[in-house]
C-alpha positions as CSV (number, residue, x, y, z in Angstrom):
1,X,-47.5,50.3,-10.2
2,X,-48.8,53.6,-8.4
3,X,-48.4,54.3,-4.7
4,X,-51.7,54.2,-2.7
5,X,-53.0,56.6,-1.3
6,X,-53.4,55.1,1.7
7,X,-49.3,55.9,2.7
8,X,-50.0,59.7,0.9
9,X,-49.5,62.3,3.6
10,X,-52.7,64.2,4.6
11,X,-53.4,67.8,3.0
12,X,-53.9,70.2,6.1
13,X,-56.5,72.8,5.3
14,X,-55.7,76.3,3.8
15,X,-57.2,77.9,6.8
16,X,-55.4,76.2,9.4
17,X,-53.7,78.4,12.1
18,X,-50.4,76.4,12.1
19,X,-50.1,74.4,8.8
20,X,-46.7,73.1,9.8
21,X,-48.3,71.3,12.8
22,X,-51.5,70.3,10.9
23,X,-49.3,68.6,8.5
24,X,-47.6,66.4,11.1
25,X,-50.6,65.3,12.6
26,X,-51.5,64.3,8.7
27,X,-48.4,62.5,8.0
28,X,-48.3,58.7,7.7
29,X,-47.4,56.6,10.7
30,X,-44.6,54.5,9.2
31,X,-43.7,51.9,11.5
32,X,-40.3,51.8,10.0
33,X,-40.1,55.4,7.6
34,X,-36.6,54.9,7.2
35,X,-36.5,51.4,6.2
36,X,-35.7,48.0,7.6
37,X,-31.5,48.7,7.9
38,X,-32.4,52.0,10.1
39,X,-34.3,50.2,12.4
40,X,-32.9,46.7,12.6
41,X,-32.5,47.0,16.4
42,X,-36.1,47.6,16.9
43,X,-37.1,45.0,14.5
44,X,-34.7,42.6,16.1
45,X,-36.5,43.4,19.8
46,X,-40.3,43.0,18.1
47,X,-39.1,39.6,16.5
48,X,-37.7,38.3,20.2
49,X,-40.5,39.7,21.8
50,X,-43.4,38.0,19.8
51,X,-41.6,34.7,20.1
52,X,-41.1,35.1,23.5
53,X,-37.6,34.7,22.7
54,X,-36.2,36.3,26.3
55,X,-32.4,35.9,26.6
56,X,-31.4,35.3,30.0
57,X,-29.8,38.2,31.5
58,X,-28.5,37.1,35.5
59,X,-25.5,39.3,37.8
60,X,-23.7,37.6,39.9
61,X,-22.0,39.4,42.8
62,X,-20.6,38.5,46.3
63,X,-17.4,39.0,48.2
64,X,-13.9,38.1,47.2
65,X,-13.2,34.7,47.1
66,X,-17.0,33.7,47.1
67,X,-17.0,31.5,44.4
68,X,-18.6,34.0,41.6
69,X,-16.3,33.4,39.0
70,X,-16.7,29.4,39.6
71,X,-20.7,29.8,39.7
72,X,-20.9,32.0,36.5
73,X,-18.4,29.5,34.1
74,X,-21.3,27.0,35.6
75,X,-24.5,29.0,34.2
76,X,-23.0,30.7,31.4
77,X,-22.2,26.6,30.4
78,X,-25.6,25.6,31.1
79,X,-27.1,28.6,29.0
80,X,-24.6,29.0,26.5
81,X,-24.4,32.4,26.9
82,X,-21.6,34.8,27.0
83,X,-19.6,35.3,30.8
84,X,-19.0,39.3,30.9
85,X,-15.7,40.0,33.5
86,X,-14.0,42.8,34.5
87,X,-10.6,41.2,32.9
88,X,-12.2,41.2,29.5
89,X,-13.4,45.0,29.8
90,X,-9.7,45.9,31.0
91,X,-8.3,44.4,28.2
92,X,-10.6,45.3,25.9
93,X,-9.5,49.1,27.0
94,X,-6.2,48.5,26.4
95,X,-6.5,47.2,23.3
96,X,-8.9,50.1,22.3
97,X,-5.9,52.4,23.2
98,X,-2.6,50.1,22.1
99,X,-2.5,52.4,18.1
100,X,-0.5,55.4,18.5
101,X,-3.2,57.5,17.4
102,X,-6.5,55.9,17.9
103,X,-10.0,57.0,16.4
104,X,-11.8,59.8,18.0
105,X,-14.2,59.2,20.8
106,X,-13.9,56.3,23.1
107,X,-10.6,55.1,22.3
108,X,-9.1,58.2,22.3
109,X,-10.6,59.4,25.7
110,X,-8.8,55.5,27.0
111,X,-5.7,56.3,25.6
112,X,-5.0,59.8,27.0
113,X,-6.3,58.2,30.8
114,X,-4.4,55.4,30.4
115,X,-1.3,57.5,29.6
116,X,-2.3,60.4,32.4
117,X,-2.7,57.4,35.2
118,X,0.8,55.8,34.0
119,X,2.8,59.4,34.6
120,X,1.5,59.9,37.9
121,X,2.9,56.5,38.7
122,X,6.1,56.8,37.2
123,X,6.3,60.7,39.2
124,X,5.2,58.6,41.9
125,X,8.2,55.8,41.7
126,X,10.3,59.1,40.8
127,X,9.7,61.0,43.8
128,X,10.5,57.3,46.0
129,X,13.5,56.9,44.2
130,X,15.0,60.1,44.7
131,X,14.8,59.8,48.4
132,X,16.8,56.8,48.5
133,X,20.0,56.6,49.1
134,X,21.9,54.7,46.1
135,X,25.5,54.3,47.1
136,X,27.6,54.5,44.1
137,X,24.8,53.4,42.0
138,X,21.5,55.3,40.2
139,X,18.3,54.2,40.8
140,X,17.0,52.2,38.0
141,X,15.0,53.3,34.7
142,X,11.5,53.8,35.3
143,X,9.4,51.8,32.2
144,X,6.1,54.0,32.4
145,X,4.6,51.8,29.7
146,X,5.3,48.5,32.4
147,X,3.3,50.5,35.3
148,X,0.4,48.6,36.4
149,X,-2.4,50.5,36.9
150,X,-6.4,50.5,37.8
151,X,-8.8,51.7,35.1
152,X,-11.4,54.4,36.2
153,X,-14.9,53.1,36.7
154,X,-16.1,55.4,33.8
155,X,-14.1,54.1,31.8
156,X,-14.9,50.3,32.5
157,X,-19.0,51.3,32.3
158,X,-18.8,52.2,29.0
159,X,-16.9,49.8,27.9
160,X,-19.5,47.0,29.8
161,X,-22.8,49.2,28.2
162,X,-20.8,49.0,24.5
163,X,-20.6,44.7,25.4
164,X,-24.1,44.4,26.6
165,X,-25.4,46.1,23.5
166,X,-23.6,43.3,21.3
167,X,-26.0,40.8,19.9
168,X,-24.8,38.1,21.3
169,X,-25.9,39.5,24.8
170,X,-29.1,41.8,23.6
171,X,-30.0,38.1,22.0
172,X,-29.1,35.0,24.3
173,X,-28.5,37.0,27.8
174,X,-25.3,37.0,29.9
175,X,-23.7,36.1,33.0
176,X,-22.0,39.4,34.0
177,X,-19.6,38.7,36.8
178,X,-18.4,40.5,39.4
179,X,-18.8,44.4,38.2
180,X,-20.9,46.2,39.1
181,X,-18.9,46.6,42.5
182,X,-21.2,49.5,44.3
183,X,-24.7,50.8,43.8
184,X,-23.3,53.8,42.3
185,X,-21.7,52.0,39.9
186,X,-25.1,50.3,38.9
187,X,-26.9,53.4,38.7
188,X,-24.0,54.8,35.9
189,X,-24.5,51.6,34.3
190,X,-28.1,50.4,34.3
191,X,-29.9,53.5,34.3
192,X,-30.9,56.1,31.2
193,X,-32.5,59.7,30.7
194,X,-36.0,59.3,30.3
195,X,-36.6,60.8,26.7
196,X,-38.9,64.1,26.2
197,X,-40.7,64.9,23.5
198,X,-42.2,68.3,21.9
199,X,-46.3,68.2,22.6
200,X,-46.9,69.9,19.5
201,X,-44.1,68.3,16.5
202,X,-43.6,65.4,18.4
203,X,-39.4,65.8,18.2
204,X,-37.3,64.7,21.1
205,X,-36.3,67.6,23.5
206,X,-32.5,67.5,23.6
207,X,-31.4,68.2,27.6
208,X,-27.8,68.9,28.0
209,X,-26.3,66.9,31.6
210,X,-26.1,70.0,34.6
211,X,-21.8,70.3,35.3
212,X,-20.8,68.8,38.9
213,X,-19.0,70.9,40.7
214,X,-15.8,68.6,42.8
215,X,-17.0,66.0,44.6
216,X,-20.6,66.5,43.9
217,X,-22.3,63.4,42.8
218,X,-24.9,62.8,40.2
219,X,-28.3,62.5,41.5
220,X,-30.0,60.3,38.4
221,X,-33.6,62.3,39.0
222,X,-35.3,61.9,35.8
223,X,-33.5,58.8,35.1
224,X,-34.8,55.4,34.5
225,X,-33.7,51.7,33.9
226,X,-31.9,50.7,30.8
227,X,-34.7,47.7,29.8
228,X,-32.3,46.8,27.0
229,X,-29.2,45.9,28.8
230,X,-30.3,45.5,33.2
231,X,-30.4,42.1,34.4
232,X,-33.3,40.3,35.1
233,X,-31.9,38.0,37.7
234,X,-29.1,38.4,40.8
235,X,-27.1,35.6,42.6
236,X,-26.1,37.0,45.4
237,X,-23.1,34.9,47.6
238,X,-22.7,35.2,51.2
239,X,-20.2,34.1,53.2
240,X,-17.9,35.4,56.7
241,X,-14.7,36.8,56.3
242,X,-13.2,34.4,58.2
243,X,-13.9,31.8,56.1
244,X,-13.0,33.4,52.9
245,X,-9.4,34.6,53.8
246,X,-9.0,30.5,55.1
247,X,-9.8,29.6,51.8
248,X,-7.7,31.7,49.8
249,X,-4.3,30.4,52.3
250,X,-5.5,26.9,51.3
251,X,-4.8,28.2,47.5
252,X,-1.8,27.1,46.0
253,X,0.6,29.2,45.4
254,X,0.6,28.3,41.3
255,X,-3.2,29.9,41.4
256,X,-2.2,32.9,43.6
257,X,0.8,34.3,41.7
258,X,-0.2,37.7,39.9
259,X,-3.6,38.0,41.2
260,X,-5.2,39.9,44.7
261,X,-5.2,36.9,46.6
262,X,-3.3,37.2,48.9
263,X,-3.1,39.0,52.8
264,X,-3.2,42.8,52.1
265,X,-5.1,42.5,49.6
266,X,-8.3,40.3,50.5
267,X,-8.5,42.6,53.8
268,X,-8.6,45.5,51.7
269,X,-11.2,44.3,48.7
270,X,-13.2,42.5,52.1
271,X,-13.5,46.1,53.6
272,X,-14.4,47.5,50.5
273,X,-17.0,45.0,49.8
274,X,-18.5,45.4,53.4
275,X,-18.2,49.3,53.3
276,X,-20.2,48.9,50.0
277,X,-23.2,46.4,50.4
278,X,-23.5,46.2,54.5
279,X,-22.8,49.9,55.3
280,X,-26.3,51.0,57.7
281,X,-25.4,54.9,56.5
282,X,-23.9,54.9,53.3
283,X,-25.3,54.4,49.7
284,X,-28.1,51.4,49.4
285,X,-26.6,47.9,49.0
286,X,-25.6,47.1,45.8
């Protein structure tokens, strides 16, 4: 068989001012130039799209002890699609970082946080130790690897946009529960560079990100939603504080052990909550 000429590339003229540019405009407009494997994940968007094949994509968020955990078992049941939680994330970190050397990249980036926060715990528990008075005894070992700790928002986004890009959630949706926690948050999360391309070869422009000076935040100009993995729908739960810290002292004590609900801790992750979403001043409402 010969090749057509119909998917020849054009012949720009000998005259032409710039014969490099002349040439792209003649090339051929593959849909897929580098084949069907290169390109699967467009492919797999065009095939969705045509059959209107939309996978339901719904965040659900809400003060502690709203019920968000309960409600999103409940939809991701009725949709059969997968519940995304911050537990999973955290231990998906953890388990990204648990080799002794772990690839390059992501997991390796985990590992050395993970084992930064964990020392300034134990110095931490050190420094509290040492200023207590032990009698005839020492203060006991420290076991840095047994330090609880609370993984860096960075950390759990990319770990969240690395799940949302699975196919099981790009396909049939997901019911992504509780995180994001602040609109910050969402903006890291939900929202991408706009691409630019060269006028004349058509080539995406390459834009490195501008350093941040300490405690300057990013402003996102330029930036816009990520289509492929934003939600499309929000449950939002509402309910007084009052009521919410009644609830969790009606818990028993079998469902409480090991987890934030309890006094301290639901008047912190309350305040948070409020100082996040109902702040007049601050950043918009999640």
């Amino acid at each position: 068989m010969k090749t057509s000429d119909a998917f020849k590339d054009g012949e720009p003229p000998e005259d032409a001012e710039d014969p490099e540019a002349e040439a792209a405009k003649l090339k051929f407009p593959w849909h897929c130039e580098k084949g069907v494997v290169e390109n699967a994940r467009m492919l797999n968007d065009e095939f969705n799209a045509v059959r209107q094949l939309n996978p339901v994509k719904i965040f659900v968020s809400g003060p502690p002890a709203s019920g968000k955990t309960y409600y999103s078992k409940m939809v991701s049941d009725y949709y059969n699609i997968p519940r995304v939680h911050v537990k999973e994330l955290t231990d998906k970190a953890y388990e990204m970082a648990a080799p002794e050397e772990p690839e390059e990249g992501l997991a390796s980036d985990i590992k050395a946080k993970i084992d930064e926060l964990k020392q300034e715990e134990a110095d931490k528990l050190q420094e509290k130790y040492d200023g207590m008075d032990w009698g005839d005894g020492e203060a006991p070992e420290i076991d840095k690897d047994s330090l609880p700790i609370r993984l860096p928002d960075d950390i759990i986004q990319n770990i969240l946009k690395i799940r949302l890009n699975d196919n099981d959630c790009r396909n049939r949706g997901y019911i992504l529960d509780g995180y994001p926690r602040t609109h910050e948050n969402a903006q890291h999360l939900f929202l991408i560079k706009e691409k630019k391309f060269d006028p004349e070869t058509g080539e995406e422009i390459e834009e490195e990100e501008p350093e941040l000076e300490e405690g300057q935040k990013k402003t996102f100009e330029g930036y816009i939603p990520d289509k492929s993995i934003i939600p499309f729908s929000c449950m939002i739960l509402k309910q007084e504080d009052s009521f919410l810290m009644n609830r969790v002292k009606r818990l028993k004590e079998k469902d409480i052990n090991g987890t934030h609900y309890n006094a301290a801790d639901m008047k912190r992750r309350l305040a948070a909550y409020r100082e996040a979403n109902e702040n007049k001043v601050a950043e918009p409402s999640l």
